[in-house]
N, C-alpha and C positions, 0 to 999 in steps of 0.2 A: 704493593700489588704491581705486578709487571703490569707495563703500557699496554703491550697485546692483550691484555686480557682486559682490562678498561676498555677500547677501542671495541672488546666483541659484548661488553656485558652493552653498551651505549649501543651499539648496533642494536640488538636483541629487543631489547627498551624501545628503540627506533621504530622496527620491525611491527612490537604491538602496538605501538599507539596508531601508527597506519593501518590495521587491522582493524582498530577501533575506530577510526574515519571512516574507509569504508563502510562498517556495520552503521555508522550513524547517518551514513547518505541513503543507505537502506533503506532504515529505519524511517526517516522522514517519509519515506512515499506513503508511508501507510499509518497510519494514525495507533494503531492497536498495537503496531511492532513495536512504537515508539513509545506510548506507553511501558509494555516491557523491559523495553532495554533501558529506560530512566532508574530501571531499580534494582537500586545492585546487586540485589541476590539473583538477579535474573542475570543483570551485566556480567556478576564474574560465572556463574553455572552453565548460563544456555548460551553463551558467546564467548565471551575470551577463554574459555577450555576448549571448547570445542573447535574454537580458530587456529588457537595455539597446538591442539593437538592432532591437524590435519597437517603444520606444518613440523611440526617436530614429533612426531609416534612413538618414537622410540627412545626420546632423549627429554625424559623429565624434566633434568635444569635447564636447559636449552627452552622449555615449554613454560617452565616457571620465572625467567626473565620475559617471555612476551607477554604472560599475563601481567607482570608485573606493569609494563609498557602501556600495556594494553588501558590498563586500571587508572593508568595514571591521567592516559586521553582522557577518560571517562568520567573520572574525578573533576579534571579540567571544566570538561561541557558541563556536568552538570550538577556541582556543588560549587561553581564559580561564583554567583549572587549570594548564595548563603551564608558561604564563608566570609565574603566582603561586606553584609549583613552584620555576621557573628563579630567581626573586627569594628567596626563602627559602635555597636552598643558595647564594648566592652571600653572607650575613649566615650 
């Protein structure tokens, strides 16, 4: 895989997961938004699509690594406890 193209897929990734910061600083003001966006069918349908594709319109893959970015912030906040839950009762 050429470097250039690592260096823009890592940007991209970059890109959504600050998309999904913002949406989460958002979110916090308001108690019912935050709800929402805790759930990922809502995380990836009513926000990182619709974030992704005000920044990219026209370029699918280009929209499909911010989601990807986006997904992974998301993942981060709020499957973080669970997983390190999930890891503990399996030791």
């Amino acid at each position: 895989m050429p470097r250039s193209y690592r260096r823009d897929t890592v940007e991209r990734c970059a890109l959504g997961a600050g998309m999904a910061q913002e949406a989460l600083e958002r979110a916090k003001s308001d108690q019912k938004s935050l709800e929402y966006f805790s759930m990922i069918d809502f995380a990836v349908d009513c926000y990182s699509e619709v974030a992704a594709s005000r920044i990219y319109p026209d370029h699918p893959i280009l929209r499909n690594w911010a989601i990807n970015g986006y997904m992974l912030a998301w993942r981060e906040h709020f499957l973080k406890d669970q997983e390190e839950e999930d890891f503990t009762e399996v030791f």
